[in-house]
N, C-alpha and C positions, 0 to 999 in steps of 0.2 A: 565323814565328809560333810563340810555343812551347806548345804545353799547346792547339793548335786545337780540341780536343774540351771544351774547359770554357771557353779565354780567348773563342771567336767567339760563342757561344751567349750570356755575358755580355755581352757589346759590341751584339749585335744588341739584346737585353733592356735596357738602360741606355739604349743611344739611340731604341728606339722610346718610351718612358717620356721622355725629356727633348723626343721631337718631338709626343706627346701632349702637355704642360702648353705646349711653346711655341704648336701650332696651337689648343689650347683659350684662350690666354692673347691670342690677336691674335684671334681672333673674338668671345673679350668687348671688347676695345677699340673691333671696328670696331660694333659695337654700341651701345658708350656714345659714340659721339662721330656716327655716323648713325642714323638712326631705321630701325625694320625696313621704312615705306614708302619709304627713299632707299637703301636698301640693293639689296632689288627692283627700284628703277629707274635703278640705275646700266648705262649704255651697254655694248654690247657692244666697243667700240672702246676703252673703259676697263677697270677693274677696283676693287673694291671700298677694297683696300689702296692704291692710286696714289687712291681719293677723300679716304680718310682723311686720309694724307696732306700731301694737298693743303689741309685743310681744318683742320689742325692747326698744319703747317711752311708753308704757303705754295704759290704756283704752281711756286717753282724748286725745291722739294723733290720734284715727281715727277719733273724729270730724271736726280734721286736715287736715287729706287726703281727707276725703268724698268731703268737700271743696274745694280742691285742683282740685280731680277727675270734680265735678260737672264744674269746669272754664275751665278743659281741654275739658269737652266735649261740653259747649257753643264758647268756642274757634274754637273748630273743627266743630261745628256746621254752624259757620261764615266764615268760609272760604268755607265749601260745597255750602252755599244757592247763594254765590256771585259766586262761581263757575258756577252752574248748571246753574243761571238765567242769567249769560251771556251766555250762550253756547246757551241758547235758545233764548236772545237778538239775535245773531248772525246768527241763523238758519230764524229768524224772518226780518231780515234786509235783507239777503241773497234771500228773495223772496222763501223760502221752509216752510215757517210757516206762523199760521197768522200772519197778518202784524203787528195790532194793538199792538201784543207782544215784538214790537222793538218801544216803543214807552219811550221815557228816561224823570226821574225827574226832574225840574226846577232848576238850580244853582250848583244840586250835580250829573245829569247823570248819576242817579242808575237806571236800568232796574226795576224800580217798578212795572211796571204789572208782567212780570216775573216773578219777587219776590213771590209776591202774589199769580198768578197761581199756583206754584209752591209749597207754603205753604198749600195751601187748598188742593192740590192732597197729600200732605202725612198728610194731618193731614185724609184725607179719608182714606188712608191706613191705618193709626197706629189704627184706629176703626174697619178696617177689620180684621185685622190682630195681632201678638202679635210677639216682638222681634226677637225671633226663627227665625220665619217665614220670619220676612223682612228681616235681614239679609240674609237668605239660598239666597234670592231672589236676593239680591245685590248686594251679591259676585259675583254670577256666571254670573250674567247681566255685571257688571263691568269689570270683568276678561275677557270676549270676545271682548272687546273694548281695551283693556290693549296687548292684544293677536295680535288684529289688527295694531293696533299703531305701534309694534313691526314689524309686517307682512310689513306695507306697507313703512320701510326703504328700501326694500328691492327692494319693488316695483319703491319707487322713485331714486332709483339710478339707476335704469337700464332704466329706460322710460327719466328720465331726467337727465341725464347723467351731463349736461352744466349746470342745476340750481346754484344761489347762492347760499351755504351754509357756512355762515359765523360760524358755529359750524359744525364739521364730527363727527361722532358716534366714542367714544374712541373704539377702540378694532374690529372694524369694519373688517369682518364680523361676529364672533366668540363671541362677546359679545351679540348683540340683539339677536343671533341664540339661544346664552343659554336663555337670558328672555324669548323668543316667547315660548321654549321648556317648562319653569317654567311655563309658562301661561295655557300651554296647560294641563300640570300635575294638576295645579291647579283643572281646571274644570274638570278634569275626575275625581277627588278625591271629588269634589264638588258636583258632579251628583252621584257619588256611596252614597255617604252620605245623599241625599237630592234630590233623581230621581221627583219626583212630585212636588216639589216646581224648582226645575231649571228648567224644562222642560215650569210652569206656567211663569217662568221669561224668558226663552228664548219663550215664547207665548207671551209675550206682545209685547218684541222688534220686531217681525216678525209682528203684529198686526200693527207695524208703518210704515212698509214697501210700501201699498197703499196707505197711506196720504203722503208721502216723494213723491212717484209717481204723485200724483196727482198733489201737487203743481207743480214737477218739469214740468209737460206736461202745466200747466198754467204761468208760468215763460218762456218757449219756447214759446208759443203764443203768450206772450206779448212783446217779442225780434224778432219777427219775421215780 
């Protein structure tokens, strides 16, 4: 990627913008073509867009979308898992994880232990657990890191004043200040909804807070 410091920031900004007018532009549809009481009582076992659908193209058109649905969410499935397992390639390389988790595939440089850690810990989940649940769990895990993200603009402008930043926060300070606030609304709306499962998912993040410690005090040891 060349110019990562201006080309990612726009690509991120251009495509949240075209997936705001597309998810605004299918929710007016499913709108004009069900009424907000058929909307409300469409089945759990269904979904809103397979009603439309259906009620536009036909019964054989949700074979259609099912398909569709099922590549959009292997789609979005491959970009979380390559996400997540670099993040912990990084954590791992960084000297705050194990090490052996920064250890990369032959010719293609895919964090495949990662990968794999990674798969086996939610394929344990998805046995403990059932949809509901891992999401309540996800959002509200997520959204404190989404929250932070937002927070520490804030931080690193004032501590590092001189930093490069070949990209500035549009709207600076006034834009991050509304995300941070959405973030924050988020979880309280997430916790009122879902007090015992957010609470079990802000109990895990805090459960990683010793092993962050530990390595960090054996990372100084070893710089020292």
């Amino acid at each position: 990627m060349k110019e990562p410091g201006r080309t990612l920031p726009r690509a991120l900004i251009w495509s949240m913008l075209l997936i705001i007018v597309l998810y605004a532009s299918a929710n007016v549809a499913y709108f004009y073509v069900l009424s907000p009481a058929a909307v409300a009582s469409v089945s759990p076992s269904s979904s809103v867009g397979l009603e439309v659908l259906g009620r536009v193209f036909g019964a054989r058109a949700e074979g259609v979308a099912t398909a569709l649905l099922l590549l959009s969410i292997v789609a979005t499935l491959h970009v979380t898992i390559l996400t997540n397992s670099r993040i912990t390639y990084a954590l791992a390389k960084d000297g705050v994880f194990f090490p052996w988790l920064a250890g990369l595939s032959r010719g293609t440089s895919v964090p495949a232990r990662a990968i794999v850690v990674g798969s086996l810990l939610a394929a344990i989940l998805i046995l403990l657990a059932n949809f509901d649940v891992l999401s309540d769990l996800q959002i509200f895990s997520v959204w404190i890191f989404y929250a932070l993200t937002g927070g520490a603009v804030f931080l690193l402008r004032r501590n590092e004043p001189d930093a490069s930043r070949p990209y500035r926060t549009l709207g600076y300070p006034v834009v991050p200040l509304v995300f941070v606030a959405a973030a924050v609304w988020l979880l309280v709306e997430a916790f009122v909804g879902a007090p015992v499962r957010s609470l079990i998912g802000l109990a895990i993040i805090i459960a990683a807070l010793p092993v962050y410690s530990l390595f960090q005090r054996r990372l100084q040891a070893h710089s020292e």
